[in-house]
C-alpha positions as CSV (number, residue, x, y, z in Angstrom):
1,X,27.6,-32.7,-35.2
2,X,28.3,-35.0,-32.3
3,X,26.0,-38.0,-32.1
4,X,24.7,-40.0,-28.8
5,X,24.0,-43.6,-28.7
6,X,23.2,-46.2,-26.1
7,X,25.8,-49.0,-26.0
8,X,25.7,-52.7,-24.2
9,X,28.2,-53.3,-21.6
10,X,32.2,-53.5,-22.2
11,X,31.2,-51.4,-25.7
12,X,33.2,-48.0,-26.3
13,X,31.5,-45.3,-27.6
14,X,33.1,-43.3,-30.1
15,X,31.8,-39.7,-31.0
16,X,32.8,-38.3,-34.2
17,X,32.5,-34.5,-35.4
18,X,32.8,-35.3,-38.7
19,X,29.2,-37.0,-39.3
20,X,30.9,-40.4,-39.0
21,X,28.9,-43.3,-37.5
22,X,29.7,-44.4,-34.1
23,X,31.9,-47.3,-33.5
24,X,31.5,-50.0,-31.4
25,X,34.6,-51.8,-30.0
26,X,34.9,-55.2,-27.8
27,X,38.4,-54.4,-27.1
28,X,40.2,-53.4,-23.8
29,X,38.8,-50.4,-22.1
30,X,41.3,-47.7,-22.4
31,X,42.9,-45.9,-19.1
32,X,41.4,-42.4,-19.9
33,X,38.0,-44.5,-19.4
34,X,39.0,-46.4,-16.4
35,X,40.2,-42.7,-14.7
36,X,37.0,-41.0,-15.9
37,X,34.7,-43.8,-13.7
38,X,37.0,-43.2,-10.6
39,X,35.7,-39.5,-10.6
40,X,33.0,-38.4,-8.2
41,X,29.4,-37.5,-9.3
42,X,28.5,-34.4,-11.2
43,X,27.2,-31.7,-9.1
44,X,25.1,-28.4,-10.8
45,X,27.5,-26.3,-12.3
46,X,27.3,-22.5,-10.3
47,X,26.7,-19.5,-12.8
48,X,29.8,-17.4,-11.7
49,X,28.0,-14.5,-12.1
50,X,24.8,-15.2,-10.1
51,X,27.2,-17.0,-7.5
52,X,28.8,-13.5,-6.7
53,X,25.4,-12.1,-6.6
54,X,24.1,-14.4,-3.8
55,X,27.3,-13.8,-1.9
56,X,27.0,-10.4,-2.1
57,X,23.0,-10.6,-0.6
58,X,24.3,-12.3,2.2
59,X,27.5,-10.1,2.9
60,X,24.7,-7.2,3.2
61,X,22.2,-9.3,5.3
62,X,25.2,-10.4,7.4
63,X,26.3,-6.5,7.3
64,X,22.6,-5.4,9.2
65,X,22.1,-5.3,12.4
66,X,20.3,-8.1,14.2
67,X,16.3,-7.3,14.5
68,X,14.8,-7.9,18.0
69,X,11.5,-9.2,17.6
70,X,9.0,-8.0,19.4
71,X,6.5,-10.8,21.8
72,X,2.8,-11.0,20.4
73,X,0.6,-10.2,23.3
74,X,-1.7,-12.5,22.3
75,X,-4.0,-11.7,25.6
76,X,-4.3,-8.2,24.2
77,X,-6.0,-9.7,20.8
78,X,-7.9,-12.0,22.4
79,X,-9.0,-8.4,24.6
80,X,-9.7,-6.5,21.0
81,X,-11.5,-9.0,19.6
82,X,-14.1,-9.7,22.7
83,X,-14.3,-5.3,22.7
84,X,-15.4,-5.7,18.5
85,X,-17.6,-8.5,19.3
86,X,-19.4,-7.1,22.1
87,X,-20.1,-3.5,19.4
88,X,-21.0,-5.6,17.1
89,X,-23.5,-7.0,19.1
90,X,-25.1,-4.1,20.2
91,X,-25.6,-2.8,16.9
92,X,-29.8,-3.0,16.1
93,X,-31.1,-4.2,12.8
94,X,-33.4,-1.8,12.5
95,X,-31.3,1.4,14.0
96,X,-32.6,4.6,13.4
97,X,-29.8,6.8,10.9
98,X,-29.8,10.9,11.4
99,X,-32.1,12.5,9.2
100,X,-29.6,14.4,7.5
101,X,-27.8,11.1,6.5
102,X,-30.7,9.0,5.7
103,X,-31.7,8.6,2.4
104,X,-35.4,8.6,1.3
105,X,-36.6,5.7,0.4
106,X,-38.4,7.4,-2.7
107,X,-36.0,8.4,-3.7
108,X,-34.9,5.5,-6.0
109,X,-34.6,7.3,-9.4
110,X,-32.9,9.8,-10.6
111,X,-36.7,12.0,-11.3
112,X,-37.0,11.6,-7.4
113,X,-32.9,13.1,-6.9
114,X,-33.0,16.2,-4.7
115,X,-29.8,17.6,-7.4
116,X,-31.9,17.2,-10.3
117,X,-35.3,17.4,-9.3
118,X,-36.1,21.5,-10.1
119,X,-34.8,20.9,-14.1
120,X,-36.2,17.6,-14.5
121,X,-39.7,19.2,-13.5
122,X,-39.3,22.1,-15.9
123,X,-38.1,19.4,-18.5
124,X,-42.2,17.8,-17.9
125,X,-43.5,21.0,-18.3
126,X,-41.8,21.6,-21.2
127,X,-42.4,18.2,-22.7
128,X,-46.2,17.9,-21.5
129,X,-47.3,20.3,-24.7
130,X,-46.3,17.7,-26.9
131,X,-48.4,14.9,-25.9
132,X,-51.5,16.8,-25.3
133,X,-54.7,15.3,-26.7
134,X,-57.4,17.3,-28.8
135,X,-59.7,18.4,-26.0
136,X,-63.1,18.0,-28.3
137,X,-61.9,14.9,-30.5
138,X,-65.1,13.2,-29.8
139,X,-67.1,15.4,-31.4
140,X,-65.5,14.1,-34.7
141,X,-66.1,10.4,-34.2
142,X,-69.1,9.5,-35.7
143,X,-69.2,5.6,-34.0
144,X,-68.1,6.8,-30.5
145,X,-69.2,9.2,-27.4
146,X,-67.9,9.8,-23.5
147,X,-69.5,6.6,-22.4
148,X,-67.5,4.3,-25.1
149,X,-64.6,6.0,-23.9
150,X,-65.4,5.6,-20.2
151,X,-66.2,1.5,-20.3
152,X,-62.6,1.2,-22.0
153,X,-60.8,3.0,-19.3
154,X,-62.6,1.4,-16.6
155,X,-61.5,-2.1,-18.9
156,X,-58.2,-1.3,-18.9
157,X,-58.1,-0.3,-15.3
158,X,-59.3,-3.8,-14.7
159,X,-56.4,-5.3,-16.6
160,X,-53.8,-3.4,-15.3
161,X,-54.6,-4.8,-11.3
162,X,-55.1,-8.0,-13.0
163,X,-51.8,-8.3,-14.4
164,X,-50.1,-5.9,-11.8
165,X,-48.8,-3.4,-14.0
166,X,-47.5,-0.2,-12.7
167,X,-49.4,3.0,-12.8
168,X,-47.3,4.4,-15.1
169,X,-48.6,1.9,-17.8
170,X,-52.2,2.5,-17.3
171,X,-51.7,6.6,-17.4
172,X,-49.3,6.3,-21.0
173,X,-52.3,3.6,-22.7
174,X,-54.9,6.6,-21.8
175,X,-52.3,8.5,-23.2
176,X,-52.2,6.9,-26.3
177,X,-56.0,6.1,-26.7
178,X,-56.6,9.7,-26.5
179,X,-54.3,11.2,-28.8
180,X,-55.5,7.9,-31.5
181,X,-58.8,9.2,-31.2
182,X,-58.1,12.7,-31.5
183,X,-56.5,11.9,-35.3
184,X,-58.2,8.6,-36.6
185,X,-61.9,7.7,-36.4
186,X,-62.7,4.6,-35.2
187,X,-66.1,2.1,-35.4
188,X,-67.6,1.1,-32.1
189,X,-66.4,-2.4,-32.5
190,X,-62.3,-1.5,-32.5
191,X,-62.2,0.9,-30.0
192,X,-61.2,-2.5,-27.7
193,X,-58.8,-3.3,-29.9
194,X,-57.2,0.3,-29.8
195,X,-57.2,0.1,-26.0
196,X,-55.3,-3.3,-26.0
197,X,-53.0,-2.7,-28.2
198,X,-52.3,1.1,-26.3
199,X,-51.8,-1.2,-23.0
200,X,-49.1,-3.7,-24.9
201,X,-47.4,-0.3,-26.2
202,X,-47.4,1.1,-22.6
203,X,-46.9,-2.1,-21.4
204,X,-43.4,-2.6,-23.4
205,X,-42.4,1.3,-22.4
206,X,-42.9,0.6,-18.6
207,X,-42.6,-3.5,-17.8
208,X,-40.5,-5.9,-16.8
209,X,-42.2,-8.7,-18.4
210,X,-45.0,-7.3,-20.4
211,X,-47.9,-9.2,-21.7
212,X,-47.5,-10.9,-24.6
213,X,-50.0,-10.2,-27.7
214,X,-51.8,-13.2,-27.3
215,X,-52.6,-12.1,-23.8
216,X,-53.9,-8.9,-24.8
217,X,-56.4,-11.1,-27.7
218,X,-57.1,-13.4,-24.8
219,X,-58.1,-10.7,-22.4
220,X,-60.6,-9.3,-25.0
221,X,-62.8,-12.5,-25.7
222,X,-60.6,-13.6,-28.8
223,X,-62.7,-10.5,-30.3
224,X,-59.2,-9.7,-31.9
225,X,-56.7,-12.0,-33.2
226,X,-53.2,-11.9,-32.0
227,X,-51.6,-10.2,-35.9
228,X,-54.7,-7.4,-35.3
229,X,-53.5,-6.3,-31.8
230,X,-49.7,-6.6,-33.7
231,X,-51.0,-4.3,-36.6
232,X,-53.0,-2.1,-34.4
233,X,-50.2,-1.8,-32.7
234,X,-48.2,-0.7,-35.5
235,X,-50.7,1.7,-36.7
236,X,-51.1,3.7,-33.4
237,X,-47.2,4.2,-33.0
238,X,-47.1,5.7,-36.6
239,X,-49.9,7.8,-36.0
240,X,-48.0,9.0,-32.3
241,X,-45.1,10.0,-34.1
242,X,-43.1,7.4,-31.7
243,X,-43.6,9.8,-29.4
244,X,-44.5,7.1,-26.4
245,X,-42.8,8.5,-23.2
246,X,-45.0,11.8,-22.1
247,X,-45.1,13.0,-18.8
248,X,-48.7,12.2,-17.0
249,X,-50.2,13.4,-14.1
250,X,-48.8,10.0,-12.0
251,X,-45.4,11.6,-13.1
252,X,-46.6,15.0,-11.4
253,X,-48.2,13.4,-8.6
254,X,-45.3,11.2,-7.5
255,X,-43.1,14.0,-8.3
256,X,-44.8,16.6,-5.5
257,X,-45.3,14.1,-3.2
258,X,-41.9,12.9,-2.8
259,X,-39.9,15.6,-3.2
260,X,-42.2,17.7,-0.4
261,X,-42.2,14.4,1.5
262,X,-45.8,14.2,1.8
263,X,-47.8,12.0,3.8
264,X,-49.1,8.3,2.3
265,X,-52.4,9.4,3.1
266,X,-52.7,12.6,1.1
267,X,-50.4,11.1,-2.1
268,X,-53.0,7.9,-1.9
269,X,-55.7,10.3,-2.0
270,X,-54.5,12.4,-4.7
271,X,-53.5,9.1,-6.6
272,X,-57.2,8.5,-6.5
273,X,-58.6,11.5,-7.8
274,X,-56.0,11.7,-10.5
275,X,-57.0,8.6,-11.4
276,X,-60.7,9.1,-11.6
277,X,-59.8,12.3,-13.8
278,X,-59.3,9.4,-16.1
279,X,-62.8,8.2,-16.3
280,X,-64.2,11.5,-17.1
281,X,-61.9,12.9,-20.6
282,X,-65.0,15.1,-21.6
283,X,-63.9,17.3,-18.4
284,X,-60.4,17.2,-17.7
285,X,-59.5,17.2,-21.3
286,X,-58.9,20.8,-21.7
287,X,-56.2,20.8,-18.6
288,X,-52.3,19.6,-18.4
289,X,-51.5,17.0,-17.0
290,X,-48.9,19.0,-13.9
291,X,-52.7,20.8,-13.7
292,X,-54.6,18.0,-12.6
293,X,-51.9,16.6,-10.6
294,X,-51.6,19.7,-8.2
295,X,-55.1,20.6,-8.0
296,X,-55.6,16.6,-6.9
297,X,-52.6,17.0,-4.0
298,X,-54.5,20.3,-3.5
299,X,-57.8,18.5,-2.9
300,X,-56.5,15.7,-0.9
301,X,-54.9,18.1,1.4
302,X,-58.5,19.9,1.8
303,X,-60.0,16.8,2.1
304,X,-58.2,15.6,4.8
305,X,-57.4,19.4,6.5
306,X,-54.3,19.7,6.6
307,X,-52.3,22.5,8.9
308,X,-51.3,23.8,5.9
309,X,-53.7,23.8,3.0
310,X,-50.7,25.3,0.0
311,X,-47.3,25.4,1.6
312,X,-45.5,28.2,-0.6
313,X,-42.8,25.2,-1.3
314,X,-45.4,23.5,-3.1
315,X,-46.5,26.5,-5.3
316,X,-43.2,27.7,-6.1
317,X,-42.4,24.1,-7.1
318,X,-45.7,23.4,-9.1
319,X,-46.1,26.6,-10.3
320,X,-50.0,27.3,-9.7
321,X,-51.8,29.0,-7.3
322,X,-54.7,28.3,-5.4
323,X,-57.0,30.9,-7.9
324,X,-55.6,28.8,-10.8
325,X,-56.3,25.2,-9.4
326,X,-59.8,26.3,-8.5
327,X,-62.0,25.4,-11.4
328,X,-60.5,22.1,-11.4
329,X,-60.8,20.9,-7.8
330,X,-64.2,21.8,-7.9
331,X,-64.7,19.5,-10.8
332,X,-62.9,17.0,-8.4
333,X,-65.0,17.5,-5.7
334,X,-68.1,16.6,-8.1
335,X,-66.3,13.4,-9.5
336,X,-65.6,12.0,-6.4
337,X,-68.7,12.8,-4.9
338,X,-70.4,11.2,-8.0
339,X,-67.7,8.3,-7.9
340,X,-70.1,5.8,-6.0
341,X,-72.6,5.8,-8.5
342,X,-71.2,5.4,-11.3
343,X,-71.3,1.6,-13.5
344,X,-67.4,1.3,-14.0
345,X,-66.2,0.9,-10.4
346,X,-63.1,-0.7,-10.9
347,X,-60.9,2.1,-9.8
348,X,-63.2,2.4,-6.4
349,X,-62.3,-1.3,-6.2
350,X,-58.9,-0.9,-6.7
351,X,-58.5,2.1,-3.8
352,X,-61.0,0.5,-1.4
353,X,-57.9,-1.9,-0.6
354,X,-55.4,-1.5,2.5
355,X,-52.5,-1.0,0.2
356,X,-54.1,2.3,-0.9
357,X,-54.9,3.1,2.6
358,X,-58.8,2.5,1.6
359,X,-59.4,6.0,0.3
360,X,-61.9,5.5,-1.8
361,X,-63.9,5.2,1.5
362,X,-63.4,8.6,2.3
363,X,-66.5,11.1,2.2
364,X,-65.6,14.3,-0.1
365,X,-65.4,17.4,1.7
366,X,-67.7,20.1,0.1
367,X,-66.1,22.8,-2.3
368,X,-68.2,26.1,-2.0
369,X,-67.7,29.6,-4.4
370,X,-64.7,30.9,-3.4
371,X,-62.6,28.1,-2.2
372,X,-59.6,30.1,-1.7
373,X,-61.7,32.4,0.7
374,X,-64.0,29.4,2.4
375,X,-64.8,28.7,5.9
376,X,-64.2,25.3,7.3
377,X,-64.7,23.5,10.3
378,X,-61.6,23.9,11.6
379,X,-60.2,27.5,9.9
380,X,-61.7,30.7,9.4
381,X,-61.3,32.5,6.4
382,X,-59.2,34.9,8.6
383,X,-56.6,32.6,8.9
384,X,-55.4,32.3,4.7
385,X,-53.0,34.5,3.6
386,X,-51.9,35.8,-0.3
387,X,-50.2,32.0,0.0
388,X,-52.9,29.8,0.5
389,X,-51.6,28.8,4.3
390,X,-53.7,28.1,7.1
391,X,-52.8,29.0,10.4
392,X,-54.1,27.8,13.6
């Protein structure tokens, strides 16, 4: 192997192949040396190959003919771009889209999608028989009655708007309490902690940022420490089966209301009467939830006399009549006439505001015998058909 070193001046450097060590030598410079300097510096060597390649590239580009460049018209750019900025300017923040193209703004889920929307409703109704509460479970608690029952809604009512949780939380902890009740007994003096811990269930099936357990223990007083809410908790999921996702009568009500496009009037109203239904289980027990939440759309469209009382969209989509929904809007029409005077008012509070359009104001429109066949003010009974429609 050849071998490199760096040598002082006047020293000759001798490479050997043989392994040998390199010699230096103080004596005369040979001529092959003294020819070698006179050389002229070493350029890159050219690859032969890639050489003939290049020369080749440029025989072809030399081959092509010449390409005439075309002059930028820069005054016709300067021309586009005033035309784009003077569109873009007229375009309106706010500008109205075609109805055909616009997309509702409900329509955020995919429960509320237009494509989907027939079989996810037959899906509730299908599902609702599962999570259905023992109509007459009170009569087998020997600690508890209606009212009990009635203070805890209106409590958790009350800390649902305190803590801004969604309607869909307070409907699933009602839920929950209910179908407790209807297979455990329970003392007087844990039915609070039942109701907190059916409100941190719901809570974790339908928040963002749910309260924690210490909140809930907090909220009642420190009645409850935090591992009893924890256990209660446990216990109530066991006895549910796991089975914490039911449809409710919100999920109806929304569900109309949307996909009929209904007015925020008449869904706040029937939001309202839905919820009140709440208060009073020893009534509304015995019907479904997609029950209650078309005879409350039902009402609320009475109540506030609409052109149409039943569009035939509505019943076809619902899947009840005006006979069927009957019994229960009169039953409505007593709750919220009775609504005023009752001790728990924090659902009156809650829909006396001006997000809910201040319903709760409202006076109740009477409900006579035949309410499918009834007079009003503004219709005669001549003017219902087989449908339920009113026309003027």
């Amino acid at each position: 192997m050849a071998t490199f070193k760096i040598h002082k001046d006047n020293a000759v450097v001798v490479s050997t192949i043989d392994g040998t060590k390199n010699k230096e030598k103080n004596s005369k410079i040979p001529k092959r040396f003294l020819e070698a300097t006179k050389r002229p510096a070493l350029h890159c060597v050219n690859n032969g190959i890639r050489q003939e390649n290049k020369k080749i590239k440029i025989s072809n580009k030399e081959n092509l003919p010449p390409v005439q460049e075309k002059p930028i018209n820069t005054k016709k750019e300067e021309k586009a771009k005033h035309i784009i900025d003077t569109d873009l300017l007229k375009i309106v923040p706010d500008a109205t889209i075609k109805k055909k193209d616009a997309p509702n703004p409900s329509s955020k889920t995919l429960m509320l999608s237009t494509e989907y929307s027939a079989d996810i409703w037959n899906y509730y109704m299908e599902t609702e028989y599962i999570a259905l509460p023992k109509p007459n479970y009170m009569s087998k608690q020997a600690y508890l009655d209606w009212n009990h029952r009635r203070v805890l809604v209106d409590w958790l009512v009350s800390v649902a708007d305190e803590y801004h949780m969604s309607e869909d939380t307070l409907y699933l902890a009602v839920n929950y309490v209910d179908r407790f009740l209807s297979k455990i007994s329970v003392v007087r003096e844990k039915l609070q902690l039942v109701g907190a811990s059916s409100m941190l269930i719901a809570g974790k099936m339908e928040e963002i940022y749910p309260p924690m357990p210490k909140e809930f223990a907090y909220l009642t007083c420190d009645s409850y420490t935090t591992r009893q809410v924890i256990k209660m908790e446990q216990l109530i999921m066991k006895v549910l089966e796991f089975k914490l996702q039911p449809p409710t009568s919100y999920t109806f009500v929304k569900n109309l209301c949307s996909n009929h496009e209904l007015d925020e009037a008449t869904t706040n109203l029937a939001l309202y009467l839905s919820e009140l239904v709440l208060l009073e289980g020893e009534h509304y027990l015995n019907y479904k939830p997609s029950e209650i939440a078309a005879a409350s759309i039902l009402y609320a469209r009475y109540n506030l006399m609409k052109p149409k009382l039943w569009p035939k969209e509505i019943e076809k989509s619902s899947g009840y009549c005006i006979r069927h929904l009957e019994p229960i809007v009169k039953a409505q029409w007593i709750t919220f006439q009775d609504s005023p005077n009752k001790k728990e008012q924090s659902i009156q509070t809650k829909y006396k505001s001006s997000k809910y359009g201040r319903v709760a104001l409202l006076k109740p429109r009477s409900v006579k015998l035949n309410f499918s066949l009834q007079e009003s003010e503004k219709y005669s009974s001549s003017s219902i058909d087989d449908g339920g429609e009113l026309r003027t």
